[in-house]
RODRENVO-628817 format. One record per residue (C-alpha): residue number from 1; x, y, z. Coordinates in nm, 2 decimals, decimal comma. Example, Ala and Ser with C-alpha at 12.3 -4.5 7.8 and 13.67 -1.06 7.14 Angstrom:
<recs>
<rec pos="1" px="1,23" py="-0,45" pz="0,78"/>
<rec pos="2" px="1,37" py="-0,11" pz="0,71"/>
</recs>
This chain:
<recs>
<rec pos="1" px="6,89" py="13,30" pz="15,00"/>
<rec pos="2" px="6,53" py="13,19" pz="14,96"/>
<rec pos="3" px="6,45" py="12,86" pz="14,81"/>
<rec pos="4" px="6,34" py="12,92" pz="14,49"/>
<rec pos="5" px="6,64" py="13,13" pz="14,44"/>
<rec pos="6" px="6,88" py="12,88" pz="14,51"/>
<rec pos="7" px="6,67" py="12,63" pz="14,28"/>
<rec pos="8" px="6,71" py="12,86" pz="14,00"/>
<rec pos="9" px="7,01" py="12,89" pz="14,05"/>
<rec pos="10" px="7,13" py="12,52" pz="14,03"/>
<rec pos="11" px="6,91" py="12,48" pz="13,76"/>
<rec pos="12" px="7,09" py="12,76" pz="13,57"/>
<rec pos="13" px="7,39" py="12,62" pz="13,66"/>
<rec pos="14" px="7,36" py="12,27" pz="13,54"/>
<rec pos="15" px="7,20" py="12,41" pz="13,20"/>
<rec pos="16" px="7,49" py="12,64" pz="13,18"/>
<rec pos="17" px="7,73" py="12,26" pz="13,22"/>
<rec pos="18" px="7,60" py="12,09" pz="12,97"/>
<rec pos="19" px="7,62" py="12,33" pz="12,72"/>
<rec pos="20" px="8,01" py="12,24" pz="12,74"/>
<rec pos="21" px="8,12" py="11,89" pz="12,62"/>
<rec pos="22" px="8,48" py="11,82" pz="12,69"/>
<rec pos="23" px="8,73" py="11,71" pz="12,39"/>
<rec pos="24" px="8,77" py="11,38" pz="12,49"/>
<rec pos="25" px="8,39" py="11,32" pz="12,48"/>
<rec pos="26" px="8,21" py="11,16" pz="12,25"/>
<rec pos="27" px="7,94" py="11,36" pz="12,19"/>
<rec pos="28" px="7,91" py="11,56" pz="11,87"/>
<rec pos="29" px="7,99" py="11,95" pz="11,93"/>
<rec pos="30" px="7,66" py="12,05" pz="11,85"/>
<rec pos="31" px="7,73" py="12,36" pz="11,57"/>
<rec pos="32" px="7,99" py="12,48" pz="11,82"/>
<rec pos="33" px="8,38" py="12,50" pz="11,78"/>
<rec pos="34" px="8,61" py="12,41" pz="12,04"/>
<rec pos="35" px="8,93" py="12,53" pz="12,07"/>
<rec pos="36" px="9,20" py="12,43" pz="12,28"/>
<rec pos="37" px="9,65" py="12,40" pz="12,34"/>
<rec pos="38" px="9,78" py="12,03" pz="12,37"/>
<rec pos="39" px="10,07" py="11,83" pz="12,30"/>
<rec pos="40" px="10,12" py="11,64" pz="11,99"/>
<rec pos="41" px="10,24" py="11,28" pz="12,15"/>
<rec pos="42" px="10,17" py="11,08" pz="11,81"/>
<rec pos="43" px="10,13" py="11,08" pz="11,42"/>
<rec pos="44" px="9,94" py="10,82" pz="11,30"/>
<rec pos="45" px="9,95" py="10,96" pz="10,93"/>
<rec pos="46" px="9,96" py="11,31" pz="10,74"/>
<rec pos="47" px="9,60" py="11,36" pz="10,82"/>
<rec pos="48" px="9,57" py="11,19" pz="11,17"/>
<rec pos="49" px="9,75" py="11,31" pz="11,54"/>
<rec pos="50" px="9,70" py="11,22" pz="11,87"/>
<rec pos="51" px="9,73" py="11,54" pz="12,11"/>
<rec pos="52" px="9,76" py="11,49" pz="12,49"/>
<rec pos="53" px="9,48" py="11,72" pz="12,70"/>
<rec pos="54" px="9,42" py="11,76" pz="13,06"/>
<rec pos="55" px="9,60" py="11,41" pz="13,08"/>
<rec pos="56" px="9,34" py="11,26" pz="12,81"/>
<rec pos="57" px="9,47" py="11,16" pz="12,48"/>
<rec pos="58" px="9,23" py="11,29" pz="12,19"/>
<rec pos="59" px="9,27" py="11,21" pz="11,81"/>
<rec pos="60" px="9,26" py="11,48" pz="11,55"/>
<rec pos="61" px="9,22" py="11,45" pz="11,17"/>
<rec pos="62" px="9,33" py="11,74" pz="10,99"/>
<rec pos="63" px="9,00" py="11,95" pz="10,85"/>
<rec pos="64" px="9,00" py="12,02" pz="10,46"/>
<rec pos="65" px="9,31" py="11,75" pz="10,35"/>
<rec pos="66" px="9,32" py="11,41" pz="10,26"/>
<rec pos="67" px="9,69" py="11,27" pz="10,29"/>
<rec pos="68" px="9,80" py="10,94" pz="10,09"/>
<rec pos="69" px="9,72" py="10,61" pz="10,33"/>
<rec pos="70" px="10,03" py="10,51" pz="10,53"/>
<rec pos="71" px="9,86" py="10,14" pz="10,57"/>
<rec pos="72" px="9,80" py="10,01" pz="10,19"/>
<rec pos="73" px="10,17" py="10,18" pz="10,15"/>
<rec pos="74" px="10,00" py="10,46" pz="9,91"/>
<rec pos="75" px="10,28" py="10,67" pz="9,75"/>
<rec pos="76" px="10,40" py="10,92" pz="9,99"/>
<rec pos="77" px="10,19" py="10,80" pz="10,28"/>
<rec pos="78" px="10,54" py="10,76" pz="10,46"/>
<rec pos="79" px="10,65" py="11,10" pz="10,36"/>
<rec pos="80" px="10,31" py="11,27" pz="10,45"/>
<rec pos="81" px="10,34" py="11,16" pz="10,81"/>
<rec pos="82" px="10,71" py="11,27" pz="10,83"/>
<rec pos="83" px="10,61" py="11,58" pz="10,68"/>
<rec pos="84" px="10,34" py="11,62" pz="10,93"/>
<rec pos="85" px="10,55" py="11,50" pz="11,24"/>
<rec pos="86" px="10,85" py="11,73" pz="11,13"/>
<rec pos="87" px="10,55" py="12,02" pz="11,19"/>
<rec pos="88" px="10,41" py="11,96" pz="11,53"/>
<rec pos="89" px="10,56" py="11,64" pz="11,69"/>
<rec pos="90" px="10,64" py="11,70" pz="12,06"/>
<rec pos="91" px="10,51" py="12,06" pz="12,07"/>
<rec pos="92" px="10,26" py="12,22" pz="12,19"/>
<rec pos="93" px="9,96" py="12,35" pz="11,95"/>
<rec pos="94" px="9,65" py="12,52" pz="11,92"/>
<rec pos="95" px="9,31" py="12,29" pz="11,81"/>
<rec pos="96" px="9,04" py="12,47" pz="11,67"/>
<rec pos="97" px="8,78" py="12,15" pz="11,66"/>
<rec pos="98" px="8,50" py="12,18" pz="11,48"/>
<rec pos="99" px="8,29" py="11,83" pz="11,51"/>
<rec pos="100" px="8,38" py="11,50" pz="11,58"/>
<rec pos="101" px="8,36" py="11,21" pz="11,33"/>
<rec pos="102" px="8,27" py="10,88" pz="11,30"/>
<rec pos="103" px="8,57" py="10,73" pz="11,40"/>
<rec pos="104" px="8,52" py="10,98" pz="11,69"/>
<rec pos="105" px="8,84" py="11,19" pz="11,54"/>
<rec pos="106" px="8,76" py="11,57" pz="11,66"/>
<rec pos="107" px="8,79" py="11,69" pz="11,32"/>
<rec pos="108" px="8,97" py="12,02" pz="11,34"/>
<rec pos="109" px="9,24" py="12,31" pz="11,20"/>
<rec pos="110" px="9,58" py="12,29" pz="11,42"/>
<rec pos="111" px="9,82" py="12,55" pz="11,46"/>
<rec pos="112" px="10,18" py="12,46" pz="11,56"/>
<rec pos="113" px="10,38" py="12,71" pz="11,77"/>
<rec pos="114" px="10,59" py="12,88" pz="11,45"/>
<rec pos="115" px="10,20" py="12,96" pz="11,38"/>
<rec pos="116" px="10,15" py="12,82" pz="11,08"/>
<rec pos="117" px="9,82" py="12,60" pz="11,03"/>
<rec pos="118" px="9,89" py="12,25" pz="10,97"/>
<rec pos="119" px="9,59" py="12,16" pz="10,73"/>
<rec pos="120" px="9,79" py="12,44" pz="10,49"/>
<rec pos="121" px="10,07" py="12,36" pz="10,56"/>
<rec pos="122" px="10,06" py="12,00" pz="10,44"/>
<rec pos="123" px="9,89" py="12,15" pz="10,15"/>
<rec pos="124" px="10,16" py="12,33" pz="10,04"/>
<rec pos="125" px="10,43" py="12,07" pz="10,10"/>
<rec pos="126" px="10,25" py="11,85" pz="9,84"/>
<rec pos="127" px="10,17" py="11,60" pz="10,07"/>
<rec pos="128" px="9,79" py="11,62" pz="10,06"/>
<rec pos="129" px="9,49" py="11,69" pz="9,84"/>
<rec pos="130" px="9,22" py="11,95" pz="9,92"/>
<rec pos="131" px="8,93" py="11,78" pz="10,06"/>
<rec pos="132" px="8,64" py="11,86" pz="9,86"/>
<rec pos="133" px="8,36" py="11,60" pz="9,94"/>
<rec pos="134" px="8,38" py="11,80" pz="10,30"/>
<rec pos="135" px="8,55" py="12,15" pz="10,23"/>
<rec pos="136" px="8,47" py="12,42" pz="9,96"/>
<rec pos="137" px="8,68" py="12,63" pz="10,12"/>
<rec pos="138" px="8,89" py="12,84" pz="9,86"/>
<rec pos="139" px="9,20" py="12,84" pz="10,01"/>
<rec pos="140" px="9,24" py="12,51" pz="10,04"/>
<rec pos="141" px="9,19" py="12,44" pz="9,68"/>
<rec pos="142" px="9,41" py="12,72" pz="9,57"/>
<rec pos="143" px="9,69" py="12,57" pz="9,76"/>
<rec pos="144" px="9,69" py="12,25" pz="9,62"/>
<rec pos="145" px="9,65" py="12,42" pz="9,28"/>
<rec pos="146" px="9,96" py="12,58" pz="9,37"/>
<rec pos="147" px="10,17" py="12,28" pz="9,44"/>
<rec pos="148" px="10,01" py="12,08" pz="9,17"/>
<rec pos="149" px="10,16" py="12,34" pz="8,97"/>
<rec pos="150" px="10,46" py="12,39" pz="9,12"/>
<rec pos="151" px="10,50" py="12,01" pz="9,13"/>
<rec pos="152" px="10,56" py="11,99" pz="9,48"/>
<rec pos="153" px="10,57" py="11,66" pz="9,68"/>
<rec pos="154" px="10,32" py="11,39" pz="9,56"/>
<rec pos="155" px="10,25" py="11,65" pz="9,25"/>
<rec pos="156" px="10,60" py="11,50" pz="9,10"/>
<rec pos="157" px="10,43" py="11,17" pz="9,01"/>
<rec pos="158" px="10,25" py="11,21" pz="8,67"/>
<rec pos="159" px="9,95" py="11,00" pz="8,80"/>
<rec pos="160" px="9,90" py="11,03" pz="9,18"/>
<rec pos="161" px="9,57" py="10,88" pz="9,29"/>
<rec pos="162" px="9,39" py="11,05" pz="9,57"/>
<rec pos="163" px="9,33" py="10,90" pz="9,87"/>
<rec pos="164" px="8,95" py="10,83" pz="9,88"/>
<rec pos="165" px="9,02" py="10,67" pz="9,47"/>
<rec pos="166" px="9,32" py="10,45" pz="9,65"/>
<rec pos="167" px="9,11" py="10,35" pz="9,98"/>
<rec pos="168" px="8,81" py="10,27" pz="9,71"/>
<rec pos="169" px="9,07" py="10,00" pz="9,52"/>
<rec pos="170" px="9,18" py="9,87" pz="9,85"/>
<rec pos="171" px="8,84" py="9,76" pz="9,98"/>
<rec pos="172" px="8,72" py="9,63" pz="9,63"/>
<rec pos="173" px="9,02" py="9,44" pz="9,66"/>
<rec pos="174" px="8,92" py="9,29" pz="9,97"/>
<rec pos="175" px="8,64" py="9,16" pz="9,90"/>
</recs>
């Protein structure tokens, strides 16, 4: 093979390598979605999951939800994360990432093996609210206007606060 050949080559090579960016990078997926199978090894809370990958650990937060704060002792934070563990702890699912955060959580939409998504999932079981300063998606809102309905889960209490309002009084607090 002639030089130039093999040069272009390389160089097409190496272009072609760092259009990938491995999960447990921590480099933004530029407007790409990654999608990968791993192993649930830890819940942090109903919205937060560590998942074991080609040996790394990589944390997920759940896309679209927002689950009651375990830490502050939010009303149904315990129960979210049981709720979530009782879906995917130990097993193997699917991650469909979509961009990592500032926390460098790879934001993403998990599927557990009885293929059922767990963003939708916890939405149904009452144990989170849609999302909406990051999702519009339409789904996700009817399904928490289903269980609000329904009075499923955290919907039983006559005055749940949502996350982001609880996390808000928590810092204020702190100060």
């Amino acid at each position: 093979m002639q030089v130039g050949k093999v040069s272009l080559l390389v160089l097409l090579l190496l272009t072609l390598q760092s259009c990938f960016i491995q999960p447990g990078e921590s480099k933004p997926l530029n407007n790409s979605h990654l999608s990968f199978t791993a192993k649930v090894i830890r819940i942090m809370d109903g919205d937060t999951m560590e998942v074991l990958y080609q040996n790394q650990p990589i944390k997920i937060r759940l896309a679209h939800i927002d689950c009651p704060e375990k830490r502050g002792h939010q009303p149904f934070g315990t129960k979210a994360k049981q709720a979530l563990s009782d879906l995917c702890f130990g097993r193997m699912v699917t991650v469909q990432g979509q961009k990592y955060d500032r926390y460098k959580r790879l934001i993403a939409v998990v599927i557990n093996d009885k293929k059922q998504v767990l963003n939708q999932e916890m939405l149904k079981l009452g144990m989170a609210w849609h999302f909406k300063k990051y999702s519009s998606d339409p789904l996700y809102a009817q399904l928490e206007i289903n269980a609000r309905k329904n009075k499923v889960g955290l919907w039983q209490e006559a005055n749940a606060v949502a996350p982001w309002e609880w996390r808000k009084t928590k810092h204020s607090l702190a100060k």
